[in-house]
C-alpha positions in Angstrom: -8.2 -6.6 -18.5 -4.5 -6.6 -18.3 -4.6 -6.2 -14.7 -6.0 -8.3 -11.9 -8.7 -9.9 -14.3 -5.8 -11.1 -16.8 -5.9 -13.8 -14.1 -9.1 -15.0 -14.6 -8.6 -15.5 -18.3 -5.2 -17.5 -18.2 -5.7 -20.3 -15.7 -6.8 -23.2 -17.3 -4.3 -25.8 -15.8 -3.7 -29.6 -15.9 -2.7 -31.6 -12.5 0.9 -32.1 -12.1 2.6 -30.1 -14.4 5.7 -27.7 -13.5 6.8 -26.0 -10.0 3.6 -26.5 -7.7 1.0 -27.3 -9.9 -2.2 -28.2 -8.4 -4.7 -30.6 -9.3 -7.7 -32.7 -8.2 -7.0 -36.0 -5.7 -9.5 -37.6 -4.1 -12.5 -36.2 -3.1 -11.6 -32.4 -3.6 -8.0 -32.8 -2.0 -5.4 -30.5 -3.8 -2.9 -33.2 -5.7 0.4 -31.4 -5.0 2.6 -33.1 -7.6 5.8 -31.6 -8.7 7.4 -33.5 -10.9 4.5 -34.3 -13.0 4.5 -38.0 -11.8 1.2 -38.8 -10.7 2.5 -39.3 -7.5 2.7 -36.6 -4.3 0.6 -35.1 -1.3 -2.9 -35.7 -1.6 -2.5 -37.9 -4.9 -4.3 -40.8 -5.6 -1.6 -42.4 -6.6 0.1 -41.8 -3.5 2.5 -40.2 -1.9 6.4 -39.1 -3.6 9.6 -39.5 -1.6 11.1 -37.1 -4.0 8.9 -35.2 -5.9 11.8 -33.3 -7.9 12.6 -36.5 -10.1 9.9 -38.1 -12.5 11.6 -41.6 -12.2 11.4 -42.0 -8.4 8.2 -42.5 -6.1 9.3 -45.1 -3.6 12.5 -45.9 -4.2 14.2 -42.8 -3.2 18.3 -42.5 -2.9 17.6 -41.3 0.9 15.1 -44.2 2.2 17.2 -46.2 3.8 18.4 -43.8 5.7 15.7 -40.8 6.4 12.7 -42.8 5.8 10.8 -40.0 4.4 7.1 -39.9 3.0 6.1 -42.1 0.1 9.0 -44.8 0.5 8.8 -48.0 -0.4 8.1 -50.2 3.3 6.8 -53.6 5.1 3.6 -53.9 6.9 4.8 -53.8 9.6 7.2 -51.0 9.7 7.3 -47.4 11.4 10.1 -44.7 12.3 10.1 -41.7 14.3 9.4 -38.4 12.1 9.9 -35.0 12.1 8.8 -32.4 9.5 9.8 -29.0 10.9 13.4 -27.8 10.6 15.9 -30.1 12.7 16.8 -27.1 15.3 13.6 -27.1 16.5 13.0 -30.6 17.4 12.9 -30.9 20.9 12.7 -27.4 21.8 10.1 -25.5 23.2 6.6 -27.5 22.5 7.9 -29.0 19.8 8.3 -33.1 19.7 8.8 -35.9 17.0 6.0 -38.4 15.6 5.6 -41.6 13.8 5.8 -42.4 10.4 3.7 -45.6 9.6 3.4 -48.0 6.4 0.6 -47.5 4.5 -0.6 -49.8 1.9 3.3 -50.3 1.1 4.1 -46.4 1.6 5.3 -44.4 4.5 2.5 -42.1 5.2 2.5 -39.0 7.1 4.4 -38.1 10.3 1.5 -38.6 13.3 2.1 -37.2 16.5 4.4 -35.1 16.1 3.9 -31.2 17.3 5.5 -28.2 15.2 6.3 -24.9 15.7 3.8 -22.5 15.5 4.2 -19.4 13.2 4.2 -16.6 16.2 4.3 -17.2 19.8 1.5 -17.1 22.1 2.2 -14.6 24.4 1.6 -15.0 27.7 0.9 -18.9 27.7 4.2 -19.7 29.3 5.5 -22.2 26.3 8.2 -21.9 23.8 5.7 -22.2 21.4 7.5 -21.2 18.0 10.1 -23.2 19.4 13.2 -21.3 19.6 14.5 -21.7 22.5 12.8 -18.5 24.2 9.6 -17.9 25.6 7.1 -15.1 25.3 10.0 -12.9 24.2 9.6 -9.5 24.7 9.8 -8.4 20.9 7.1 -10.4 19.8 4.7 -10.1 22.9 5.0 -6.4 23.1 6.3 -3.2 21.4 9.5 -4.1 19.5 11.8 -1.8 21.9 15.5 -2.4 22.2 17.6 -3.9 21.7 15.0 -5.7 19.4 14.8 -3.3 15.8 12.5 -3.1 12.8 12.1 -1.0 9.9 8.1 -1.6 10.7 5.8 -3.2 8.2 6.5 -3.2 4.7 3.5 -3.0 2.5 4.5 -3.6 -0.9 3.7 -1.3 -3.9 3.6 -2.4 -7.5 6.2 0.2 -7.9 8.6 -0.5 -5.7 12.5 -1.2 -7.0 12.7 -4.8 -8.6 9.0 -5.7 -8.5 6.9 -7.1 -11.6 3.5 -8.3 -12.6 2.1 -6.9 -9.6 -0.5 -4.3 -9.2 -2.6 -2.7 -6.2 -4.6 -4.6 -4.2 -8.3 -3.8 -5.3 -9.7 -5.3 -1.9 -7.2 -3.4 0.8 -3.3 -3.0 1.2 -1.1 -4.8 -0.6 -0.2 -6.2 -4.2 -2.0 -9.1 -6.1 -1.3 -10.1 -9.5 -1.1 -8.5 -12.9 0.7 -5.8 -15.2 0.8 -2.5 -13.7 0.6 1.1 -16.7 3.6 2.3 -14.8 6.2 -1.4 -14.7 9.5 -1.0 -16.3 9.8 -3.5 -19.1 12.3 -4.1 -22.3 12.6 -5.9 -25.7 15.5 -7.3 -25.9 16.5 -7.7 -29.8 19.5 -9.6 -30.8 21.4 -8.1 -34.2 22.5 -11.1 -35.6 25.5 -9.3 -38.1 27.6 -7.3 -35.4 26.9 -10.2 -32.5 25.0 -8.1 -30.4 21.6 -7.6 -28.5 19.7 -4.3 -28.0 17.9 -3.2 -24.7 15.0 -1.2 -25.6 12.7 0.4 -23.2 9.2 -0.7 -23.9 7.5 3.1 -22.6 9.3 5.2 -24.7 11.4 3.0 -27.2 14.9 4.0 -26.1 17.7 1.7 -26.5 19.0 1.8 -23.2 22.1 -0.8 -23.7 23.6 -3.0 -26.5 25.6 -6.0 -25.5 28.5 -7.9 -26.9 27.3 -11.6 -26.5 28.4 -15.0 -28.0 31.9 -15.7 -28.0 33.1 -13.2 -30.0 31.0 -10.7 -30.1 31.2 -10.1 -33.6 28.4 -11.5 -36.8 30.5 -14.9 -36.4 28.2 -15.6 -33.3 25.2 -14.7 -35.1 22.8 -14.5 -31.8 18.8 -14.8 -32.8 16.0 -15.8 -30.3 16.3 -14.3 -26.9 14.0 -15.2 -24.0 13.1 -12.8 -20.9 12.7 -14.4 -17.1 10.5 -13.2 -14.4 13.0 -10.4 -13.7 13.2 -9.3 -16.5 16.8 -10.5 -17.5 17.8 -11.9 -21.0 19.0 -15.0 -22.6 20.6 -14.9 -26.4 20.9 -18.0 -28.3 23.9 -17.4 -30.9 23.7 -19.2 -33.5 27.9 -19.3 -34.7 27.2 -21.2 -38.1 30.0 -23.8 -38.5 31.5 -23.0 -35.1 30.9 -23.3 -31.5 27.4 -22.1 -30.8 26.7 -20.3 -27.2 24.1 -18.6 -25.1 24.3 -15.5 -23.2 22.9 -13.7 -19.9 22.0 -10.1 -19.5 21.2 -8.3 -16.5 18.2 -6.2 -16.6 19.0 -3.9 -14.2 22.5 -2.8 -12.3 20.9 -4.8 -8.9 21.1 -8.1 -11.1 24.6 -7.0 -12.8 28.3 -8.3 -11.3 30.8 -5.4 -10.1 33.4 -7.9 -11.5 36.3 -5.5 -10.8 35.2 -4.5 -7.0 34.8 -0.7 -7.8 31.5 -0.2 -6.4 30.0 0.2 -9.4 28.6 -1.2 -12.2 30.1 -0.7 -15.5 27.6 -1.3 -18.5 26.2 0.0 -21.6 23.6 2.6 -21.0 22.6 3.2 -25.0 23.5 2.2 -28.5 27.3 1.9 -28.1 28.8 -1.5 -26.5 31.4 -2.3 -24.5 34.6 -4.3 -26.0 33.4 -8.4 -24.9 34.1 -9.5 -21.5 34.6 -5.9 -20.2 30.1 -5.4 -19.6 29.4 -6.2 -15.9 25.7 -6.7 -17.0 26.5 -9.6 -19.0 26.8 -12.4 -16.3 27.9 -15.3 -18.4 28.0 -17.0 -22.2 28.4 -20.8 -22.4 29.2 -22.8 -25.0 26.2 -25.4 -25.6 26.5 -28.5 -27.7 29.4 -29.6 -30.3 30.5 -27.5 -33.0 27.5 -26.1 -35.9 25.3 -27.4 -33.2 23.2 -24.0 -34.1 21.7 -22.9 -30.8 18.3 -21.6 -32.5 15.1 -22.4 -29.7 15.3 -20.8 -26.8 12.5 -20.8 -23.9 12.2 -20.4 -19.8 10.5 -22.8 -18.1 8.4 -22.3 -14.5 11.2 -23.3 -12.6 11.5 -25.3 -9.1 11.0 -24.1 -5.6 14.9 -23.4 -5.8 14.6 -21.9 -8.8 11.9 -19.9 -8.8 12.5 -17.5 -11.7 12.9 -20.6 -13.9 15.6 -22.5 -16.2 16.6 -21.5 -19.8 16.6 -24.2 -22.1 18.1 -23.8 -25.7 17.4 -26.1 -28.3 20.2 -27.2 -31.1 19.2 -27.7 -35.0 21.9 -29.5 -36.0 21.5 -31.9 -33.0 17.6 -32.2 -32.3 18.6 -31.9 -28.6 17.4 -29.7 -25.7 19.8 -28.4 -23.0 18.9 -27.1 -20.2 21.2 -24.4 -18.6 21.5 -23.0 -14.9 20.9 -19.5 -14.8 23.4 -18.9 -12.4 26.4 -19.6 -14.5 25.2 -21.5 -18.0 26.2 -24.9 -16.9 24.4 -27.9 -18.7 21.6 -29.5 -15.7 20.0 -31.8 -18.0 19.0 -32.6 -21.9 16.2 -33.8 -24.0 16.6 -35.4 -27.1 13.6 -34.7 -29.9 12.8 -35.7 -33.1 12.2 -32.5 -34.8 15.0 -30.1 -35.9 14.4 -27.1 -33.0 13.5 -23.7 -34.6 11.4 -22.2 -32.1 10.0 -23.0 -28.9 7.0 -21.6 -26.6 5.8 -23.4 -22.6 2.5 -23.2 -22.4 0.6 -23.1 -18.9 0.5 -27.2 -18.2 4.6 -26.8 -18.4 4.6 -28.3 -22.1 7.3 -26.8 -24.1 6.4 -27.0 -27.6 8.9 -27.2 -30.6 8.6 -25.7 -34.0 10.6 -27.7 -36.5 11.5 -26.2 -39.5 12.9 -28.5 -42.5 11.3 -31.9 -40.0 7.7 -30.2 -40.9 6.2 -31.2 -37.8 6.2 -30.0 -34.1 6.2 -31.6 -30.7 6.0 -31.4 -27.3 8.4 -32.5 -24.1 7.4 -31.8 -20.5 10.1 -29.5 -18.6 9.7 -31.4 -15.6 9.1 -35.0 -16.2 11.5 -34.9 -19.8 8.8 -37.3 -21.0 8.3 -36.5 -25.1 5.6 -36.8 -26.7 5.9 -37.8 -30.7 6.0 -35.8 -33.3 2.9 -34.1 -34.9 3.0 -33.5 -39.0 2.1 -30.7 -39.9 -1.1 -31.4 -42.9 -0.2 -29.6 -45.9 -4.1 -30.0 -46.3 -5.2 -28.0 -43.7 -2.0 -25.7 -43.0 -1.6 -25.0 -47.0 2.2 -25.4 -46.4 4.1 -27.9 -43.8 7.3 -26.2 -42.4 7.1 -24.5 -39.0 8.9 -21.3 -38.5 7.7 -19.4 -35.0 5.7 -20.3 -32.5 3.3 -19.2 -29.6 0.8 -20.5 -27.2 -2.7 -19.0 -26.6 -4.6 -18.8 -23.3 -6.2 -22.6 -24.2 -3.1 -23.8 -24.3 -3.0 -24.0 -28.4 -0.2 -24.0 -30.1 0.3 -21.3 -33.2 3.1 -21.8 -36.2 3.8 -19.5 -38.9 4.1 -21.7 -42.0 7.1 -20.9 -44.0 5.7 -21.7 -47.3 2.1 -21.1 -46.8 0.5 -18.0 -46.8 -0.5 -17.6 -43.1 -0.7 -19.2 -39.7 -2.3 -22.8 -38.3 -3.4 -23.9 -34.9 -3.2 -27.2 -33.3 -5.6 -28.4 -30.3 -3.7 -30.4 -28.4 -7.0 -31.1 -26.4 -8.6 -32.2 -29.7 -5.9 -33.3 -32.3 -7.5 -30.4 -34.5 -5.8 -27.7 -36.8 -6.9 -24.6 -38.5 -5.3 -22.6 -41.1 -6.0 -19.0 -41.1 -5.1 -17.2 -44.3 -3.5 -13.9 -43.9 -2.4 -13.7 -48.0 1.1 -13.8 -46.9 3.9 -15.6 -45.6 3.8 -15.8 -41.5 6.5 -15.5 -39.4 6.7 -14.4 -36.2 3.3 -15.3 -34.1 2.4 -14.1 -30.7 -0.6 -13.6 -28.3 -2.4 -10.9 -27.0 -4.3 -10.4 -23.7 -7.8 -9.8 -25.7 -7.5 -13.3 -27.4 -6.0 -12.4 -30.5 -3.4 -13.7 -32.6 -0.6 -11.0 -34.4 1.3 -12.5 -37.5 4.5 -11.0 -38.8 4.4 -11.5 -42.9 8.0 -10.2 -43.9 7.1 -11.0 -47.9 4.6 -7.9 -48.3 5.7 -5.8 -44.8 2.6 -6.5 -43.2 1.3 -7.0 -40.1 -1.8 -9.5 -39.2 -4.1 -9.8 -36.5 -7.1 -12.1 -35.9 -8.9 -13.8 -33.1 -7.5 -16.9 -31.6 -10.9 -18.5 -31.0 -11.5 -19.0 -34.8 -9.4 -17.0 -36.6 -11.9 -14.7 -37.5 -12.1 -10.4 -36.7 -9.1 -10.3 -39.5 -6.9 -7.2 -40.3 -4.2 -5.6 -41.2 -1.8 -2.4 -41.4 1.5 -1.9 -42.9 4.5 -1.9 -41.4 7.1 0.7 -41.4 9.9 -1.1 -41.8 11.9 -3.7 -44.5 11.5 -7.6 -43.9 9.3 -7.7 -40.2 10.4 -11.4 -39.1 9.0 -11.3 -35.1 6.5 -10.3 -33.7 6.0 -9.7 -29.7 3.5 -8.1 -27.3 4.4 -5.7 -24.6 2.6 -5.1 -21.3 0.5 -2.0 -22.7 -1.1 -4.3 -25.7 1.2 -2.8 -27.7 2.4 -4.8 -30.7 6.2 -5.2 -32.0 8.2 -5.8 -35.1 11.5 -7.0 -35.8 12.5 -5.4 -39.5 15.8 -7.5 -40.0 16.2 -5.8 -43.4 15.7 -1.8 -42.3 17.6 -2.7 -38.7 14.5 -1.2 -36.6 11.9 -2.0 -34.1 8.6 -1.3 -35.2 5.7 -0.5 -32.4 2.0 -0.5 -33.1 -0.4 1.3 -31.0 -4.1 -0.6 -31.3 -5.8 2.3 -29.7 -4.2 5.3 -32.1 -3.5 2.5 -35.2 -0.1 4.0 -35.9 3.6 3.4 -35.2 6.7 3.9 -33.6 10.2 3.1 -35.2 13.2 2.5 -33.4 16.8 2.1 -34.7 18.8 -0.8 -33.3 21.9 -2.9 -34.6 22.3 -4.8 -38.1 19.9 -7.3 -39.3 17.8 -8.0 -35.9 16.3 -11.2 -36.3 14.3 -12.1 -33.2 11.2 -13.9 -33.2 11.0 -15.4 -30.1 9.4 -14.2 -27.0 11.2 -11.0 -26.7 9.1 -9.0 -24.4 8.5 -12.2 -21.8 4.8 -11.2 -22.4 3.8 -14.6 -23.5 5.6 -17.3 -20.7 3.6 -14.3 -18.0 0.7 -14.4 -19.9 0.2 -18.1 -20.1 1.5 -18.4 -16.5 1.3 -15.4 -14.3 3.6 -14.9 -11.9 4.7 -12.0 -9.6 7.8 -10.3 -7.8 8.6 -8.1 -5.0 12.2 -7.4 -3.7 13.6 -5.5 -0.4 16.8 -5.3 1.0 17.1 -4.7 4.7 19.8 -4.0 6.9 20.9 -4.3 10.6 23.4 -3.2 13.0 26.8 -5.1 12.4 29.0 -3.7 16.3 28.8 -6.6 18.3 29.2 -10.6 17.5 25.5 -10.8 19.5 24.0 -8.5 16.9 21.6 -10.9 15.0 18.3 -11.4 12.4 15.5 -12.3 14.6 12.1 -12.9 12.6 10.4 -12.6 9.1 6.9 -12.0 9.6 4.2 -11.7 6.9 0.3 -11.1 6.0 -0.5 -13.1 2.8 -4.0 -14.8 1.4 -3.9 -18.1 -1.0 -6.7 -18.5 -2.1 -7.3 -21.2 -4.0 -4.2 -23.2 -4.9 -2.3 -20.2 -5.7 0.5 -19.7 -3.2 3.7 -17.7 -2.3 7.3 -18.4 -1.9 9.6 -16.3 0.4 13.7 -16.6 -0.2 16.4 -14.6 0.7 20.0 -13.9 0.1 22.1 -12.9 3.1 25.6 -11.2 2.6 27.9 -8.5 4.4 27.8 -5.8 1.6 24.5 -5.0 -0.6 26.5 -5.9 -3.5 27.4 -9.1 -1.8 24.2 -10.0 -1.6 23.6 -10.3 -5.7 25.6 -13.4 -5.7 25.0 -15.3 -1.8 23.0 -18.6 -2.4 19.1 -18.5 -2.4 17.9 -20.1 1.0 13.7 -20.7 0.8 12.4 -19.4 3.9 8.7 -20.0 3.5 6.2 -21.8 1.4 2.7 -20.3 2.3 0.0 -22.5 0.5 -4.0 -22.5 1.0 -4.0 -24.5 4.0 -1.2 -22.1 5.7 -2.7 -19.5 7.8 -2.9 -15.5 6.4 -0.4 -14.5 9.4 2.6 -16.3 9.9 6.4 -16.1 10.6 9.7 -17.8 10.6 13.3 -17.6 12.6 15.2 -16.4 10.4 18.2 -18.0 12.0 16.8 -21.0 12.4 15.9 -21.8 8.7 19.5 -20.6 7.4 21.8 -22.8 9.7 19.2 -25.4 8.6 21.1 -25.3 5.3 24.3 -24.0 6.4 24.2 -21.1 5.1 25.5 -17.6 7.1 23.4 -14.8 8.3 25.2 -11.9 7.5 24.0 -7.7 8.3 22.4 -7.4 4.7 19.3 -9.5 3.8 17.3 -9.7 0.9 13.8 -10.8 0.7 12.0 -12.0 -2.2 8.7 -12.7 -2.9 7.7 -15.1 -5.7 3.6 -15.1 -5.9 2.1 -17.7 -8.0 -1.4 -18.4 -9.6 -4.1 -20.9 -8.5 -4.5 -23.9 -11.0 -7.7 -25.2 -9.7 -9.5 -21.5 -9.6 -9.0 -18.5 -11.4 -7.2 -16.7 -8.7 -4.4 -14.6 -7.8 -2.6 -14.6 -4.3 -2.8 -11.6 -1.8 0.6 -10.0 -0.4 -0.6 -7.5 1.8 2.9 -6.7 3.7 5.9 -7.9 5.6 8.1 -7.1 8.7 11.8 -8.3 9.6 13.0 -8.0 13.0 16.3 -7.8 14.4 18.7 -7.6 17.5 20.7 -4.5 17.6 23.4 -5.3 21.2 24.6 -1.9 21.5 21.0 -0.6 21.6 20.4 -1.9 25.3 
């Protein structure tokens, strides 16, 4: 269940919502709209000449000048087109075409002839378009002074990959959780302004981080959120000062080697580092004005340049939403809300939804579009209380609050405008969701923990927990259910299948809630990784990356994006921009290739003798399934080889 078939159970997705969301056009034409605008390829709507911003369609910054698909145009009008990269136009096969107005749009580019993904040996033509043709290394054995570490087929357990497991049909990974993935909860300890590492398989704290400004109980860190690699944001809190959030590497190939040593000098258990001297924690920012209390903090699905998604943190004092780039903390954008933000959850149609303690009411904004939706009461009459304290999604997309002064959790239907109150006897606080379609309450008044089914709130129980004052509540990738015991500073863990516990120390008075383990943004959205690092001969100025070559299966919608990082040490590498060097969708063949030259000059970015690959795989929206990576293959040109 937690594997493959997960899947099946947590696609139920709206058109238009988040990074490459898929939905129905005409006929049964995919609707690829990004920003969530009605508007993109295969739309009814229409085409978008900038499908990153909400608030543009037609009238794009760039259509005076490039002229590009969905602007605004005259009857009469056309303009030569080109849609491959702009070093391959005119080479090889590969010729412009014509960009017409359509019904007061540019439509596509006609005519025009792109480079094909390999080249067709012995044919005579350039036919991939890069200035050479039927080149040895593709068209027969790669011999010198072509070189290749030779397929790749990637493993669920290779270095750096997540929510990924075997291939049930043949080589290869598809999606889901594998027994044997590294994982953490990471568990701020809000009263010595830190944040524990824990591993999930056998409960060791394997770090403890200085964050906030400080790094002391002035900074007062609480929720913490978990990306698709597995690193950490910390929202500190810093009551009556300057409130800040912090990043944590998950693991020493995400880390900084600030001081150039060649290694990587970090926490490995219960003891911190003095602040500032942790290369694993990449950056704190201040957000908002002073006692702006950072409190709600969430990930969303990120762009195509952004793949592993954008933190946003959400400030009490201000009702505003900032959202931060995970590179270095800056502020990209903001989101003002009517509800004073406690908590926060995405759900899988890119809806982040806001618990607001002391407003009594949540609500809902759209990580793409910003549009926000009003504020929804909470009815004292169903809920038995009305103030909001944490917060979860299911796999329907319905949202879950713990009532502060009501003795259990209620559900709203956004699909319906329904609630339902499911009495557990005691306060809830902490909620999260399970794989099986349950729902787990914290209730820190009586020590107890709740579970029931999502569908109804029926199937209820409960057990103890051992521990004082359990506030959240989290789910790890083994079903496995976790406490936060502020009051006995521990980490509780509950095994279903055995019905007993685990207790872990950590630092004073942990008080997160949020989504801890990154279990619930995967589980509403699942999404995969696998990472490599290759590296070529570096003797001659002629020694040079030729191409990345892949076998991959979309079904679906589901798809697969390919980026890489370029630098001239491995280290190097951890902080060289991200350049996207294939998006393979449904209508992209299984086999397929790109110049790996070609596509980084296209951005100006340097090919250097180390090369990371990436490879984000993503869910179908339409159908419940999961892209196939089966493997990979870089080549390159080795001069002193010949």
């Amino acid at each position: 269940m937690r594997l493959y078939l997960l899947v099946a159970a947590a696609i139920v997705l709206a058109c238009g919502c988040g990074s490459v969301k898929g939905g129905r056009g005409g006929d049964d034409e995919v609707c690829w709209d990004f920003d969530g605008d009605g508007h993109g390829r295969g739309c009814e709507a229409g085409p978008d000449c900038d499908d990153w911003d909400p608030d543009h369609f037609s009238n794009c910054d760039d259509c005076a000048a490039m002229h590009e698909e969905g602007c605004a145009c005259e009857a009469d009008e056309s303009y030569g087109c080109y849609d491959g990269h702009p070093a391959t136009l005119g080479v090889g096969v590969c010729e412009g075409g014509t960009r017409r107005c359509v019904e007061g749009q540019l439509g596509e580019c006609e005519g025009q002839v792109l480079p094909e993904m390999r080249e067709e040996c012995g044919d005579g033509d350039d036919d991939n378009c890069n200035g050479e043709t039927d080149e040895e290394w593709q068209c027969a054995e790669c011999t010198p002074p072509c070189v290749t570490d030779g397929e790749q087929v990637p493993s669920p357990d290779d270095p750096g990959s997540s929510g990924l497991v075997e291939n049930p049909d043949g080589p290869g990974v598809v999606l889901g959780h594998s027994e044997d993935e590294a994982g953490y909860a990471w568990i701020a300890n809000s009263d010595e302004g830190t944040t524990s590492k824990l591993d999930i398989s056998s409960g060791m704290e394997v770090g403890r981080y200085a964050v906030g400004l400080t790094g002391s109980a002035t900074d007062s860190p609480s929720r913490t959120a978990v990306d698709d690699h597995q690193n950490a944001y910390v929202a500190n809190r810093a009551f009556d000062g300057q409130g800040s959030v912090t990043k944590i590497a998950s693991a020493d190939r995400y880390c900084m080697d600030r001081d150039s040593d060649g290694e990587v000098d970090s926490s490995s258990g219960p003891a911190p580092l003095a602040l500032g001297e942790d290369e694993c924690v990449l950056w704190t920012a201040s957000v908002g004005g002073a006692n702006a209390i950072p409190r709600a903090l969430v990930i969303d699905y990120g762009t195509v340049d952004i793949v592993a998604g954008f933190p946003w943190v959400g400030c009490y004092n201000e009702q505003r939403f900032y959202r931060l780039d995970p590179a270095d903390g800056e502020v990209t954008g903001q989101v003002d809300i009517d509800v004073t933000p406690y908590g926060a959850a995405i759900d899988g149609t890119g809806w982040i939804w806001v618990s607001g303690r002391g407003s009594y009411a949540i609500q809902r904004f759209h990580y793409m579009s910003r549009e926000v939706e009003e504020a929804i009461p909470v009815p004292e009459d169903v809920c038995g209380g009305t103030d909001p304290y944490g917060i979860t999604v299911d796999l329907e997309n319905r949202v879950w609050i713990g009532v502060w002064d009501a003795g259990g959790a209620c559900r709203y239907d956004p699909a319906t405008g329904d609630w339902l109150f499911v009495d557990t006897g005691g306060r809830a606080r902490g909620v999260a969701v399970d794989g099986d379609g349950y729902v787990w309450a914290s209730n820190d008044d009586e020590g107890t923990l709740y579970r029931f089914l999502a569908e109804d709130g029926t199937d209820l129980d409960s057990w103890i927990v051992p521990g004082v004052t359990p506030i959240g509540v989290g789910v790890d990738r083994y079903g496995r259910i976790w406490t936060i015991n502020h009051d006995s500073n521990d980490a509780a863990r509950f095994d279903l299948e055995r019905e007993e516990y685990d207790v872990f120390p950590v630092g004073l008075a942990p008080y997160t809630y949020s989504d801890f383990l990154g279990f619930q943004r995967w589980l509403v959205m699942p999404r995969g990784i696998w990472v490599r690092l290759f590296d070529r001969c570096d003797e001659t100025e002629h020694d040079r990356w030729l191409d990345l070559v892949w076998d991959t299966e979309t079904p679906g919608d589901s798809y697969i994006i390919i980026v890489g990082r370029s630098a001239t040490t491995p280290a190097g590498v951890l902080s060289a921009s991200e350049v996207t060097i294939a998006r393979i969708g449904p209508e992209d063949p299984d086999v397929g290739a790109e110049n790996l030259e070609i596509v980084f000059d296209s951005v100006g970015v340097d090919l250097e003798p180390y090369l990371e690959v990436t490879v984000y795989m993503m869910p179908g929206t339409l159908h419940p399934v999961s892209p196939v990576f089966r493997s990979m293959q870089v080549f390159a040109e080795c001069s002193d080889l010949i």
